[in-house]
C-alpha positions as CSV (number, residue, x, y, z in Angstrom):
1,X,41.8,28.2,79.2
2,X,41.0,32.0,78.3
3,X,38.9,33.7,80.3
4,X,35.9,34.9,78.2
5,X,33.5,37.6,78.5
6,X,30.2,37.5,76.2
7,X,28.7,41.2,75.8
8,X,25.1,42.2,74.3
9,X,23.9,45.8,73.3
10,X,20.1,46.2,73.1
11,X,17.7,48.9,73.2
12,X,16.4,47.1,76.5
13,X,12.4,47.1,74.9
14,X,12.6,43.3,75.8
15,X,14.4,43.3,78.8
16,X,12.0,41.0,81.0
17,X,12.9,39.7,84.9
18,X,13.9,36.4,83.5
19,X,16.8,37.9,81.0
20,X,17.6,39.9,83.7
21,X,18.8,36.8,86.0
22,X,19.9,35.3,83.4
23,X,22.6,37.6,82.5
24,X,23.3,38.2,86.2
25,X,23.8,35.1,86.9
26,X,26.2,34.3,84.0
27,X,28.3,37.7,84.3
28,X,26.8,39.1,80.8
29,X,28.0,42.8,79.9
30,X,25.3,44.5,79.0
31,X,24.6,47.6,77.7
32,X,21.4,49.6,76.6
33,X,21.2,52.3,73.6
34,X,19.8,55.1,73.9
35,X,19.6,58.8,71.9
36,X,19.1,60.8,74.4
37,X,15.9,62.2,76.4
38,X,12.7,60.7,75.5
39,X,12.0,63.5,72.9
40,X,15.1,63.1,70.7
41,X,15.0,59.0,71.8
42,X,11.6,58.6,70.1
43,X,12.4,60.3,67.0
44,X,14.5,57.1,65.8
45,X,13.9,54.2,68.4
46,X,9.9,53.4,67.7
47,X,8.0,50.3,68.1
48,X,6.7,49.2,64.8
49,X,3.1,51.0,65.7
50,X,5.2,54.1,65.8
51,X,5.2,54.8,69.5
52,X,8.7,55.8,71.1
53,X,10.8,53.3,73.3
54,X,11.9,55.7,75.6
55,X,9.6,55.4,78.5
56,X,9.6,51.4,78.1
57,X,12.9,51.3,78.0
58,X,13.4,53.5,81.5
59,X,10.9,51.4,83.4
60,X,13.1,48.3,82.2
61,X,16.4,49.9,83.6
62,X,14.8,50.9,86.9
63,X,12.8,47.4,87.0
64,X,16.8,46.2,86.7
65,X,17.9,48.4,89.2
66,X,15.2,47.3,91.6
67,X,16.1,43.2,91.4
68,X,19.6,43.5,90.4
69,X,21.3,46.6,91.6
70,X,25.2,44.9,91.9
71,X,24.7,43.7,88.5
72,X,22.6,47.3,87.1
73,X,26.3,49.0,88.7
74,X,28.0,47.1,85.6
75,X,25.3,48.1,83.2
76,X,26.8,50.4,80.5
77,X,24.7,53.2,78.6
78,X,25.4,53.8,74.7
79,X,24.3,57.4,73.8
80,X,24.8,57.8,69.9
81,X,24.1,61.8,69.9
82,X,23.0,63.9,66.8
83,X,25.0,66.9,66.6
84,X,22.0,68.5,64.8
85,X,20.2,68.7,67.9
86,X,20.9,71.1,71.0
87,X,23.5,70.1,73.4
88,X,21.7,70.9,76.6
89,X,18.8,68.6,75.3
90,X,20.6,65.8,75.1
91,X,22.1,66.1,78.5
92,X,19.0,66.5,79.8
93,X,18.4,62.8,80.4
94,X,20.7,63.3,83.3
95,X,18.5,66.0,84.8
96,X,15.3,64.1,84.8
97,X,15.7,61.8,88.0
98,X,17.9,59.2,89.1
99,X,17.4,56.1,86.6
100,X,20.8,56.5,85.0
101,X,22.3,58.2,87.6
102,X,26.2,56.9,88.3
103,X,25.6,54.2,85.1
104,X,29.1,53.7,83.0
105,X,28.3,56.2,80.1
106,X,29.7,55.7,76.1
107,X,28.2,58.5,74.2
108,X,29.5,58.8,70.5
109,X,28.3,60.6,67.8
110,X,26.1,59.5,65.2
111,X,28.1,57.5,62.4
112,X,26.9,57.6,58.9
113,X,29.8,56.4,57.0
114,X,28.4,53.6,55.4
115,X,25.2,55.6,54.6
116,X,27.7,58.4,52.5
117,X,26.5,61.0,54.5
118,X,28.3,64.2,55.8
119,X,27.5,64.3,59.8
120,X,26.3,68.2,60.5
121,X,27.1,70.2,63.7
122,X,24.5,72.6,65.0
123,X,25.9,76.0,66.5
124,X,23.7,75.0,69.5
125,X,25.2,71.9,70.3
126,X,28.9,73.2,69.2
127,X,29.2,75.8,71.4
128,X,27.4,74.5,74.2
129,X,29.5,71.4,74.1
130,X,32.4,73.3,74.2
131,X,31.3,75.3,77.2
132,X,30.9,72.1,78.7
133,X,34.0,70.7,78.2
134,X,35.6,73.8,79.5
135,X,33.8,73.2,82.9
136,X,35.2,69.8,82.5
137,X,38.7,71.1,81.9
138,X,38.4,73.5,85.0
139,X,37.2,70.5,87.1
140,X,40.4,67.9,86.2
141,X,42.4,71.0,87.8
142,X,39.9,71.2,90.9
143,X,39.1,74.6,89.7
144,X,35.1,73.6,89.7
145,X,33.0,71.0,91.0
146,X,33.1,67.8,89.2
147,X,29.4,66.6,90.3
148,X,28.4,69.6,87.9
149,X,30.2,68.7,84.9
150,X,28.1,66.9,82.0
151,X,29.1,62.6,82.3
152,X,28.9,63.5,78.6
153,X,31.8,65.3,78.6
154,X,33.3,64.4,81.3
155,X,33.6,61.2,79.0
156,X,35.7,62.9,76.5
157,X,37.9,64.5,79.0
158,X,39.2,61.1,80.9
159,X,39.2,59.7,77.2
160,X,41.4,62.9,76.5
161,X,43.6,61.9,79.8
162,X,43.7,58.4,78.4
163,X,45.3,59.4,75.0
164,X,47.8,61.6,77.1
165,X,49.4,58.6,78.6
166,X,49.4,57.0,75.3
167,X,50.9,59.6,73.7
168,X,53.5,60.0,76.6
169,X,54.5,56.0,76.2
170,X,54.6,56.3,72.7
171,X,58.0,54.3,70.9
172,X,59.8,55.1,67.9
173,X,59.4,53.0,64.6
174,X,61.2,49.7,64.0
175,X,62.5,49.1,61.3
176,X,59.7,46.7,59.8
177,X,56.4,48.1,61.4
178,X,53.0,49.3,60.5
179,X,50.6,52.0,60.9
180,X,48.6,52.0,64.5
181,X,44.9,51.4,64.3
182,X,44.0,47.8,63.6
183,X,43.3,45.8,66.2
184,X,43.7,41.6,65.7
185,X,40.2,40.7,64.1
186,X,37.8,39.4,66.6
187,X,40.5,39.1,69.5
188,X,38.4,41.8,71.3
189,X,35.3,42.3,70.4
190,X,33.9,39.4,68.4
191,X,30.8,39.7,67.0
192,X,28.3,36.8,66.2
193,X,25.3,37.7,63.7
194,X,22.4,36.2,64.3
195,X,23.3,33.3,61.1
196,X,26.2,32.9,62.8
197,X,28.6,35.0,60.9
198,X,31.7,36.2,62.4
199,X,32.7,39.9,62.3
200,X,35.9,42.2,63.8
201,X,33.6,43.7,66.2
202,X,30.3,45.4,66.3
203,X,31.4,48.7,64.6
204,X,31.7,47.0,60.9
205,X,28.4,46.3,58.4
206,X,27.3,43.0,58.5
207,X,26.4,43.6,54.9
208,X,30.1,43.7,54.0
209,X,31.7,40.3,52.6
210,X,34.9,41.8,53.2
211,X,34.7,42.5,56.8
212,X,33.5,38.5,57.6
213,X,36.2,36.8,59.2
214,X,34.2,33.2,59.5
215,X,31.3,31.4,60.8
216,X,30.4,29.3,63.7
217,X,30.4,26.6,61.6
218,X,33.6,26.4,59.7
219,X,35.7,28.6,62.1
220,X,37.8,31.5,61.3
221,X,38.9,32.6,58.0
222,X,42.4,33.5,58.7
223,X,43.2,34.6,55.4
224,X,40.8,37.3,55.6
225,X,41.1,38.3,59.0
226,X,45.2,38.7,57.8
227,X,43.9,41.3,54.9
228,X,41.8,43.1,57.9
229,X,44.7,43.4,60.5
230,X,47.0,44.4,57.7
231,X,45.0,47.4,56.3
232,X,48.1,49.3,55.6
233,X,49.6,47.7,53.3
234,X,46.3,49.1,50.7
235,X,48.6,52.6,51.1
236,X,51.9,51.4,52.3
237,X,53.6,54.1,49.8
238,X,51.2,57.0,51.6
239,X,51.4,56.1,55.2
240,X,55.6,55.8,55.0
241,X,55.3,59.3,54.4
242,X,52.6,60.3,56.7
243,X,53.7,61.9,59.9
244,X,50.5,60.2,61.6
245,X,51.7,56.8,61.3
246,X,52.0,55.8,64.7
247,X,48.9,57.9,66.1
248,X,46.7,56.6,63.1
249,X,43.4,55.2,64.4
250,X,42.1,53.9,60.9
251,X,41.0,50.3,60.6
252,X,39.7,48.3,57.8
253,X,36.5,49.3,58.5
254,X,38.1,52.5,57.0
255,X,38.5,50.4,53.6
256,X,35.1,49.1,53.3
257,X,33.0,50.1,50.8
258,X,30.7,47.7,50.9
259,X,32.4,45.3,48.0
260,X,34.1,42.0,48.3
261,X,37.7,43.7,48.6
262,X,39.0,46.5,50.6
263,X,39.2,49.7,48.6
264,X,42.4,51.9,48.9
265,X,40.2,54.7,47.5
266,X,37.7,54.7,50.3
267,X,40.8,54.3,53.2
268,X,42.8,57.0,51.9
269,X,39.4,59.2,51.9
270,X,39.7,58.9,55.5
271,X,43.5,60.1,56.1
272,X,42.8,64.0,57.0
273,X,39.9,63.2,59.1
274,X,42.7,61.0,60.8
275,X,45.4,63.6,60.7
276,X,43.2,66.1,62.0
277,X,41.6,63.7,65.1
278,X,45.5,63.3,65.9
279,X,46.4,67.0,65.8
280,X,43.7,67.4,68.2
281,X,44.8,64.9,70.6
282,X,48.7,65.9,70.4
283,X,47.6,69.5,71.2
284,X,45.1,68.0,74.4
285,X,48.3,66.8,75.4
286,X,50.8,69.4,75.6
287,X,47.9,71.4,77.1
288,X,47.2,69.2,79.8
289,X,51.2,69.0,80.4
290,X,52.0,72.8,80.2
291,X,49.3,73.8,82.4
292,X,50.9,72.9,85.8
293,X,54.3,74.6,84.4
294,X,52.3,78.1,83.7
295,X,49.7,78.0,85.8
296,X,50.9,76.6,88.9
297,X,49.3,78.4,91.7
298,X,46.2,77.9,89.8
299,X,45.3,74.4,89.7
300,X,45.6,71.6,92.2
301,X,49.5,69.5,92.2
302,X,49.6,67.0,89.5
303,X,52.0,64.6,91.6
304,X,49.0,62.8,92.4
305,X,47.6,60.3,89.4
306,X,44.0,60.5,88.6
307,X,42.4,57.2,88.1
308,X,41.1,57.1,84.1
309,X,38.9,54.5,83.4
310,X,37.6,54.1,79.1
């Protein structure tokens, strides 16, 4: 049979000894949210007296670390950052002790789409970002030491690496195809809610009839997980002429607003983020190719493949 992997994301407030063993013993992925250091943390993650998580939370990843350390060198950390607050705050959390030191890191920005709300970038965590991710830059090309670079960013560098190769494999378009993005509904990521409802993953609302693609119960609904996979035919007429087709990286969560039924409006509302997002990565690219042709003697030989792990 198929080799399964079952996967939980918690904000690690109930994480007890028992749980602990539990998952160790039966290989469960596990991964712990948080926002940040403990003063941007408890801003959002409280208890329902109103006291922040964040310290209870640490002592549950060291008490982890202390009875399960091969199974805490799996554990995975889910930073959602808000770009309103400073750069160098946030990054903190890897300058106060060793707790999360050499943890698998997934930071992401904070996403509001379903809320309708325009996500804000602060100067101060724009341009010290930026500086960062130069230092990262200058450390891929052994031009600075990597053990000083932010794991934020050094994130978003490898995951900049990563699209590099994809970009470099990339095929030309058959003659019946469709636009990349969708992945096959629940292949990867399945996602169970706690009536057992099945979902695409855990990126989609849960609120959403149209993102539902079954229940324990009944199985999958194939005829909806067929409308999720094939999103593009809501704008077949636009994507045909959209040079973005096979870099797209829209979904169907891109066509969910919040009805029973896709929306074309709400996917094509989506396209120039796209566009631009792909822009970015084809210009990561050349860069990362023309550097060793112009700047030789400057950076160390590329013959030898880094490893890039997302």
């Amino acid at each position: 049979g198929k080799e399964l992997t079952f996967s939980i994301t918690t904000n690690g407030t109930l994480l007890s000894d028992e749980m602990i063993h539990y998952f160790r013993a039966h290989d469960v992925a596990l991964m712990i949210s948080l926002d940040g250091p403990k003063e941007i943390n408890d801003q959002n993650r409280i208890f329902a007296d109103g006291r922040g998580t964040y310290d209870v939370v640490m002592k549950r990843i060291a008490r982890l670390r202390e009875i399960a350390p091969e199974y805490a060198d799996k554990l995975q950390i889910s930073m959602v950052m808000d770009p309103q607050n400073d750069f160098d705050c946030i990054n903190a959390i890897y300058l106060e002790g060793d707790t999360l030191d050499n943890l698998g890191l997934m930071p992401s920005i904070v996403d509001r789409e379903y809320d309708g709300a325009k996500v804000d970038f602060s100067e101060a965590y724009t341009w010290k970002y930026e500086y960062q991710r130069f230092l990262a830059v200058l450390s891929y090309w052994a031009c600075f030491p990597e053990e000083k670079v932010s794991p934020i960013v050094q994130y978003a560098v490898d995951a900049a690496r990563y699209d590099e190769l994809l970009i470099g494999a990339s095929r030309g378009l058959r003659g019946v195809d469709s636009p990349s993005g969708p992945c096959v509904p629940g292949q990867m990521r399945l996602l169970v809610d706690v009536v057992g409802r099945l979902f695409p993953c855990e990126r989609v609302s849960e609120r959403s009839a149209a993102m539902c693609i079954g229940t324990l119960d009944k199985g999958f609904d194939v005829e909806n997980a067929s409308r999720l996979l094939n999103v593009g035919r809501l704008t077949e007429a636009a994507c045909k002429q959209c040079w973005c087709f096979r870099y797209c990286t829209m979904c169907a969560r891109g066509a969910d607003a919040g009805s029973d039924v896709l929306s074309t409006d709400a996917k094509l509302s989506f396209c120039e983020e796209v566009r631009a997002s792909a822009y970015s990565k084809i210009r990561q690219h050349l860069f990362l190719k023309e550097v060793p042709l112009f700047y030789a003697t400057q950076v160390r030989s590329t013959n030898v493949e880094r490893s890039v792990s997302i």
